[in-house]
N, C-alpha and C positions, 0 to 999 in steps of 0.2 A: 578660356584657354590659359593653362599653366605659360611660365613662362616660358620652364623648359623645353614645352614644343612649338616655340620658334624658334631655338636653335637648331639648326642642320648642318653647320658648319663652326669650325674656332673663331672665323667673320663674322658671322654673329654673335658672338662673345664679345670679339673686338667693338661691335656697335653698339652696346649696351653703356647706359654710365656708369660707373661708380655705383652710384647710389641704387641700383638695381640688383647689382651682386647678389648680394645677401637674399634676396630673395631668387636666384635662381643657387644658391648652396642650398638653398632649403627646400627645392627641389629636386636637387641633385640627391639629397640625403632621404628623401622621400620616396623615390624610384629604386634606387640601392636596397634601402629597407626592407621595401616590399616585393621585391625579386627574389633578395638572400630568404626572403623568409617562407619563398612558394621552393626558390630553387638551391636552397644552399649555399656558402660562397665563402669569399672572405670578407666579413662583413664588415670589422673592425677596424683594419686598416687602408680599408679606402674610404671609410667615413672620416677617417682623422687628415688625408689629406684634400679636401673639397677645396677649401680656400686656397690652397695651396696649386691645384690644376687650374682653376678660373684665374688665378693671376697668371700661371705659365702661359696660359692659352689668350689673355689678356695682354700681354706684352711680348710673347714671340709668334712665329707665325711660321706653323707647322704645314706640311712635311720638310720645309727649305730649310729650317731651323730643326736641328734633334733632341727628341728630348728621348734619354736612354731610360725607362725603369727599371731600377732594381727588383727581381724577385716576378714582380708581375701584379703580384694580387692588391695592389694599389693603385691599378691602373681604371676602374669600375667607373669613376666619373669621370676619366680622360677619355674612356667607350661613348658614355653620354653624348659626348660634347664634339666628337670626330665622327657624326652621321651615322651612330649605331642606336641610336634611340628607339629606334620601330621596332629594333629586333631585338631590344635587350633582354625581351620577356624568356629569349632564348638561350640566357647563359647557361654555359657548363651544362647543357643537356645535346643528346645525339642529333649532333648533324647541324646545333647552333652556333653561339657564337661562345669563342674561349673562356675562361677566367683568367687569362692573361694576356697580354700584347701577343700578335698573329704579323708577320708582315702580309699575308696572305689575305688578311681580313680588311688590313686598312694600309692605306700610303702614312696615314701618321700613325701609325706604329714601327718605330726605327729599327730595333731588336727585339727578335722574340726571347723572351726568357721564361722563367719558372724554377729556375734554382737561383740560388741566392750569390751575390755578392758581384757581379758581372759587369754592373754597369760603369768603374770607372774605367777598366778593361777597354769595354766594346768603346763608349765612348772618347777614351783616346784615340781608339783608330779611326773614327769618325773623323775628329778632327786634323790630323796627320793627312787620310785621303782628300780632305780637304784642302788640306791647305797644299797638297801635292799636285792638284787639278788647279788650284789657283781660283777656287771660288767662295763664295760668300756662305754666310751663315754661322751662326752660333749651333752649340753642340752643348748641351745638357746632360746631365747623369742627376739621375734621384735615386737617392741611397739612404736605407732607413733599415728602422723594424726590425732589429737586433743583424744588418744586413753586413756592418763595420764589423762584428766581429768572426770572419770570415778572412782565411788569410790571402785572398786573391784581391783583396779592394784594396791591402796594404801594397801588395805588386804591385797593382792600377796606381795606384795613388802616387808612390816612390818614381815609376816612370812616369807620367804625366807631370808629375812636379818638375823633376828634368827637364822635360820639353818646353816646357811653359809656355803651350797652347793657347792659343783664344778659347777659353773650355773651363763652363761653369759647375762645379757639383754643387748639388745640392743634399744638407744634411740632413734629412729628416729624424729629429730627434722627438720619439714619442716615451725615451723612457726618462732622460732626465732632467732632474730638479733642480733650478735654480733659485734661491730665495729670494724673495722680494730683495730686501735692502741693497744688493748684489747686482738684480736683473735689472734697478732705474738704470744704474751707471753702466751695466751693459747694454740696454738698448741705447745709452746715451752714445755707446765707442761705435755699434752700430749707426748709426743715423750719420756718426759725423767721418766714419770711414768708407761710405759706402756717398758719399756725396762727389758725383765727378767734380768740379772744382778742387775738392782735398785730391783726390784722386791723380788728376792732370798738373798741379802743383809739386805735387809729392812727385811722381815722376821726370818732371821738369828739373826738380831741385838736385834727384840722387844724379840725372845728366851731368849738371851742372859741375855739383862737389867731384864727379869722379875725373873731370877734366882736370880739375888743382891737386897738388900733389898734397897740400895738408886738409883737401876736401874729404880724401881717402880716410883719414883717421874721426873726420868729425862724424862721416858718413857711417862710420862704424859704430861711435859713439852713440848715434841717432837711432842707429837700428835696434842696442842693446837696451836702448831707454824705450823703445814705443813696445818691445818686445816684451821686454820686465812690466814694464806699465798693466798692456794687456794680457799678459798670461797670468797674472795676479785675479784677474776676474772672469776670463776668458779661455776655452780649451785652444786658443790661437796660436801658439806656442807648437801646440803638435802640427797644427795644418804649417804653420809657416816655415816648422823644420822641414815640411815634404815638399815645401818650396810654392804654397800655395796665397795667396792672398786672403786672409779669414774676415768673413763678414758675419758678426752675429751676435747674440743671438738675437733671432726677429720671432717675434708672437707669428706664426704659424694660421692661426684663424682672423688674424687682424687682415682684412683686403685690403685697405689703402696701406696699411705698412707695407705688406709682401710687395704690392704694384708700384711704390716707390722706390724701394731696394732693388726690384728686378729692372725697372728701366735705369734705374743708375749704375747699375751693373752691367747691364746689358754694351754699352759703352765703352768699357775694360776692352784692353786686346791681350790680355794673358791669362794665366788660372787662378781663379778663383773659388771660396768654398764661401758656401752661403749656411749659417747654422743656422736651423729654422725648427720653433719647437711646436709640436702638437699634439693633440691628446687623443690615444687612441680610442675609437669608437664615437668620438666627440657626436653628439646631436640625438643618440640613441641613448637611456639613462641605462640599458640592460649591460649595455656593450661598453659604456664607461665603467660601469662598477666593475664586469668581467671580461676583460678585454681578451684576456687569455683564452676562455671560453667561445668568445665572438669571434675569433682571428680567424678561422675555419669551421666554420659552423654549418649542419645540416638544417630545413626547416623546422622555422618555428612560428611561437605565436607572437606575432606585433604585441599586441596588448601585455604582455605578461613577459616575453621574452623568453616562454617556458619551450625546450627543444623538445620537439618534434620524434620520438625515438620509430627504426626503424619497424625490422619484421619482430621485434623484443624475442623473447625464447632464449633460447642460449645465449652465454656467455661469449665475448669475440674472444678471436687467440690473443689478443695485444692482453687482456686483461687474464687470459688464463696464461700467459707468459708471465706478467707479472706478479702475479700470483703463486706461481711456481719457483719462481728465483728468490723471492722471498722467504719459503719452507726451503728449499737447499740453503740460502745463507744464513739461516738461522743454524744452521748444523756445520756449515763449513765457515769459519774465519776468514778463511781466502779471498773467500768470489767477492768481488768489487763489482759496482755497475756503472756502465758511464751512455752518457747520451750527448746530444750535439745538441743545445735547444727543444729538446722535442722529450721531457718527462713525461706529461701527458698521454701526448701521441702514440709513446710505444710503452707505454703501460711500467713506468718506473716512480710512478709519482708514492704511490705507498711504499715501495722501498726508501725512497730517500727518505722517510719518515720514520721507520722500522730502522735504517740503517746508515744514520747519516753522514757518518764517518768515513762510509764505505760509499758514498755515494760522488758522481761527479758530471755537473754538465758544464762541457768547455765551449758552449758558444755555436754557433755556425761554424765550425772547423773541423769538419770530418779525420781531415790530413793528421792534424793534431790530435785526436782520439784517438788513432788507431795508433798511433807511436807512441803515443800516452799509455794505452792499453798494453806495448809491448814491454814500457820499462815496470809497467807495474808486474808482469808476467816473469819477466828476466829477477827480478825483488823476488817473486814467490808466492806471488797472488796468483789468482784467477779470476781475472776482469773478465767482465760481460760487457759488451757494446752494443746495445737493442738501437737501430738504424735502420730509415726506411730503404728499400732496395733502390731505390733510383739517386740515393743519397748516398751508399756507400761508394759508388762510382767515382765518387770524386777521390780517393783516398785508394783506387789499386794499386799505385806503385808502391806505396806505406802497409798493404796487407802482403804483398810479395815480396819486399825487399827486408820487412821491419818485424813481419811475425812470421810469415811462412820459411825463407830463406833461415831464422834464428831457431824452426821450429816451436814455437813458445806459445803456450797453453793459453791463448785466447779466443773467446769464444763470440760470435757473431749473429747475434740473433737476429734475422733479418728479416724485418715486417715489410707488409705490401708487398708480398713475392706476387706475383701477376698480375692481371689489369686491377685499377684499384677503383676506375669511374670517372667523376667529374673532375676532375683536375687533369686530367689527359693525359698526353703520349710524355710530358715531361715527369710524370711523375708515377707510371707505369714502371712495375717491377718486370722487365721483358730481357733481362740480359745476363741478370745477377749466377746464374745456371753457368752461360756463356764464359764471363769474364773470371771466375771463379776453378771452375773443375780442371783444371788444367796448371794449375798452380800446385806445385812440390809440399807433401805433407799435411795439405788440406784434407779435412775430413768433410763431406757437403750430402746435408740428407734436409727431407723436406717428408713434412707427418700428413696422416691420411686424415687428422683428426684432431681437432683437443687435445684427448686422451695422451696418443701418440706426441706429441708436440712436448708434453711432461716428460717423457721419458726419453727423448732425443738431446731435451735440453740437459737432463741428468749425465747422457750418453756422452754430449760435448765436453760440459765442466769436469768431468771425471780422466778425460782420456790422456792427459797431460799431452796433446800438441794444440795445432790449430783445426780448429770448426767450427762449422755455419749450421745454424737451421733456420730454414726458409720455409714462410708461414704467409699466407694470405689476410690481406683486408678483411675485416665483415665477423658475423659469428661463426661459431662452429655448429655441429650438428647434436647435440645437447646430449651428447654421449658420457653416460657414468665415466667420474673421476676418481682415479685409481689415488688412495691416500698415500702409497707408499710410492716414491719413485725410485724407479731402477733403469742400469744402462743397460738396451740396447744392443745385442752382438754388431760387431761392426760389420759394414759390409753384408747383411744377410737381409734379403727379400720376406716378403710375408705370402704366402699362397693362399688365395680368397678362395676361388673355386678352380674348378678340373674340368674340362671339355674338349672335343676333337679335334676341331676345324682351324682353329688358329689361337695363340698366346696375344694375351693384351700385354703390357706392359706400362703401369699407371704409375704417375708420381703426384705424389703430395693432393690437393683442389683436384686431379682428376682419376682420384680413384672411385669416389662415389658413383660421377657421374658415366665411369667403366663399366662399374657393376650394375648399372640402372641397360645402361647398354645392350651388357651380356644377358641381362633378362628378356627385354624386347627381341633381340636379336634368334633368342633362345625358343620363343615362342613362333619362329620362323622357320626353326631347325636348324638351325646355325648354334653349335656348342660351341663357348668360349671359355677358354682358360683364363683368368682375369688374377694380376701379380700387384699388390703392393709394392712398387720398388721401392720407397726407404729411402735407399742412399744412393746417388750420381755420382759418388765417388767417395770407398770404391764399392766397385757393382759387386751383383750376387753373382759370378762369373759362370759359378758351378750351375746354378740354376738358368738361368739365360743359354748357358750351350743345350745345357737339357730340353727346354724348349724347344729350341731351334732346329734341335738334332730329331725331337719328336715331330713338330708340327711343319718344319720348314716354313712356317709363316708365323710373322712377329706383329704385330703394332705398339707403337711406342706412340704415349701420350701425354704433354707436360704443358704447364703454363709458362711457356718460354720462349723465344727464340731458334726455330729449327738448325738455325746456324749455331753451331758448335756447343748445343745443349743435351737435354739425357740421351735423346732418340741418336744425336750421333757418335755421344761414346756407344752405343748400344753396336751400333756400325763398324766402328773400330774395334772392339770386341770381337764380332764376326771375323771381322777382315785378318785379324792377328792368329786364330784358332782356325782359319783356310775355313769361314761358312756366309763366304761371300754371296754363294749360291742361295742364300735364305733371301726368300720373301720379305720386305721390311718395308711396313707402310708408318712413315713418324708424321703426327698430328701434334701440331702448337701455331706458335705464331709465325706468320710470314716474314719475308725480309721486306716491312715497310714499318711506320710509326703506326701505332696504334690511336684512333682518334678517341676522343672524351666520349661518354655517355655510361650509363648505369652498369655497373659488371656483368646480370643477366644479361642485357640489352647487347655487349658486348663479345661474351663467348658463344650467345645464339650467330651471332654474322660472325666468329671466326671459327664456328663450324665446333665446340667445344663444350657444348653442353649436351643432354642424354641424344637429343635429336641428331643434332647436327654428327655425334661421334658413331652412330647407328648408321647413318646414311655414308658416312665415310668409308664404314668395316665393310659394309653391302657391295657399295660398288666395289670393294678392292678384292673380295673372295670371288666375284661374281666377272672380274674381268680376265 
């Protein structure tokens, strides 16, 4: 028996010695490995904090104590270790268990996350309700993984530092280098600032001096000397400007150092930051070398670390995006590209290489790119901002206030438009339709295709205001690439086929699966008119009343949100032209979250693949 199935609980953690540790990290790292590698995951960054959970769970005692993660996808061996062991075979697949903190899942999971930068936030309020009830416990935030630069941690950070709670963050730093010569004498300011004794003295003492009126100036003197001292070797300077007590930096993989530092921390009654350094992918050699590669990763091979490729065939849209913005800026000067952290992910990485000049990732800060993108628009460019849809969320007031309200030629290329799979309802493009078409001057279309995808992107950059195109996860249908790009009429629908009995009305992911539809449906006697719409805003007006006016029955069908997405401009359209009376059956998604599991596996239970959309039209002509 491994050791790690005698754990069921953080109490069994807590009964282990010391000297056991390490052998249950190397089974923590072991069960990680071989899950991410059947089931996908984030593999990278929860192997870099192993040692780091076994001390938290080692010296605090969860759920009475919080510990808040940042992001989520670090939380893989805190699942281990909080009585998910049996079911972990179950990650990120339908109907199991998360790849993030759930409060739903477990009592120690304090907040559910999955975007980035949240935890000093949540965990101030933690402690604040806490300490408002008047009860016990420590309150944790772990914050890593490029999670700092995000501009809500610096919120978190700014007001927590005011308050100066009993409330410890923790840094996870896995990207940067300190040097040897450097890091003896910073572990050394670590060891001897983090020792209650210094600790309860030092507080004793500043009592003390503030009581004497020339204590005040020595007290001053005191602070500017231990400050200079340590910001010379130490990033201590910034945490202490935000009003923090800095502990750092501590080796990250060392368990008796972390186990030291956290119970003499532990002790503190105000905030404190713990800088803690580790290396991501640490224990896997595929995922240290390519950590970037490992941080989100589909199955692969253990042995080789070689990825696992899906249904292969076509190209995906992220890669035929970036592919395409590449031949437009090679012709146009203008177009800039910018991303938040995510080159890779939305397919900019060979741009920035093609074009480096013009290239720009500003971090986790959605907020900041889209106002970034406005002053470069307002200059005379034509910035591109490729952002996953559940990610540009964060940044509406800055697309409404900063480019739309200004009018200015930025363009939004927006990956993961609809369910995207195993990362679930947080990271589900289900609303970008919603939050979007209803904003002044926006132009918002979404391609039936690849192909189409090329030429809507040309249709944006060209049109000198604001517009999005909204493109789906996964490949495309490996449809010829048209070499020459061209825009697009705005506003105009495409007419697939002609039939009696009622009008489809398809956008973007479910035009295929319409015309698969109208053929089944076809072979029943049921003719279908089946419409490309293109664009959600604005609509083909002329064509849509046409429709309406001929079939008196509509369906409208999108990967979206039913609430306030295409099917209900389509409505309001009606409503304004007096053709209220039209038959209008809108198929997308419900008003709930959408949970994890594979996209197929997905639009079959929301009713949105050939099946499910066939059985939909049936019962709605039929009743």
């Amino acid at each position: 028996m491994s050791i790690l199935e005698t754990i069921n609980s953080p109490e069994d953690v807590k009964r282990l010695p010391v000297s056991r540790l390490p052998e249950l990290a190397a089974d923590l790292r072991q069960t990680i490995i071989r899950t991410c590698a059947a089931n996908g995951g984030h593999l990278a960054p929860s192997l870099g904090v192993v040692e780091l959970t076994i001390a938290l769970h080692k010296v605090f005692t969860t759920p009475s104590d919080k510990i808040v993660w940042d992001v989520g996808h670090q939380a893989y061996a805190h699942k281990l270790l909080t009585g998910r062991r049996d079911n972990f075979g179950t990650l990120r697949t339908l109907n199991g268990i998360s790849g993030f903190p759930k409060r739903h899942e477990s009592p120690h999971d304090a907040f559910d996350v999955g975007h980035s930068s949240t935890s000093i936030s949540a965990a101030t309020g933690f402690a604040v309700a806490r300490d408002l009830d008047g009860r016990k416990g420590k309150v944790l935030a772990v914050i890593g993984d490029g999670s700092m630069t995000g501009g809500i941690a610096y919120e978190g950070i700014n007001h927590a530092g005011h308050l100066n709670r009993d409330m410890i963050i923790i840094l996870n730093d896995n990207e940067m280098s300190i040097a040897e010569n450097v890091g003896a004498l910073s572990n050394f300011l670590s060891r001897t600032a983090s020792s209650e004794f210094v600790h309860r003295f030092k507080k004793s003492t500043e009592s003390f001096l503030k009581r004497l009126e020339i204590g005040k100036g020595v007290l001053h003197v005191a602070r500017k000397m231990e400050e200079s001292f340590k910001g010379l070797f130490t990033p201590g300077m910034l945490f202490q400007a935000f009003g923090f007590e800095y502990i750092g930096p501590v080796d990250g993989h060392d368990l008796p150092a972390l186990i030291e530092t956290l119970e003499s921390v532990k002790k503190f009654d105000n905030s404190v930051l713990i800088h803690v350094l580790t290396k991501k992918g640490m224990g896997y050699k595929p995922a240290e070398q390519n950590p970037s590669l490992f941080h989100g990763v589909g199955p692969f091979e253990i042995e080789t670390g070689k990825v696992l490729k899906g249904k292969g065939g076509a190209s995906s849209y992220t890669a035929i995006f970036g592919a395409a913005l590449c031949k437009l800026a090679a012709e146009d000067e203008r177009i800039a590209a910018i991303t938040a952290a995510m080159p890779d992910g939305t397919g900019l990485t060979q741009f920035s290489k093609e074009f480096p000049e013009r290239f720009f990732d500003v971090g986790i800060a959605e907020q900041h790119a889209v106002t970034f993108a406005a002053g470069l628009a307002a200059g005379g460019y034509r910035p591109v901002f490729a952002v996953y849809s559940s990610f540009l969320q964060r940044a509406y007031d800055q697309v409404c206030h900063d480019v739309c309200l200004q009018n200015l030629p930025v363009t939004f290329a927006i990956d993961r438009g609809g369910v995207v799979g195993n990362d679930g309802p947080t990271h589900h493009g289900a609303f970008d339709l919603s939050y979007l078409r209803h904003l002044p001057n926006l132009t918002l279309m979404a391609p039936k295709d690849e192909n189409e995808l090329q030429h809507m992107l040309a249709t944006a950059i060209n049109l000198g205001s604001p517009a999005a195109v909204r493109y789906p996860r996964g490949n495309g249908y490996g449809v010829a690439l048209d070499q020459t790009l061209a825009a697009l009429p705005v506003g105009r629908a495409e007419l697939l086929r002609s039939g009696d009995n009622a009008a489809v009305l398809a956008l973007g992911t479910m035009v295929h699966p319409a015309l698969e539809a109208a053929a089944l449906l076809d072979a029943e006697g049921l003719a279908m008119t089946v419409v490309n719409a293109r664009f959600v805003k604005p609509l083909d007006e002329a064509l849509i009343i046409a429709l309406a006016e001929k079939h008196g029955i509509l369906i409208t069908i999108e990967e979206n949100a039913r609430q306030g997405g295409f099917g209900s401009a389509v409505l309001e359209l009606l409503e304004e032209r007096g053709l209220s009376g039209t038959r209008v059956l809108r198929l997308g998604y419900p008003d709930s979250y959408i949970p994890q599991g594979e996209q197929h596996e997905l639009r079959a239970m929301l009713g949105l693949d050939s099946a499910g959309i066939t059985e939909s039209i049936r019962a709605f002509l039929v009743s």
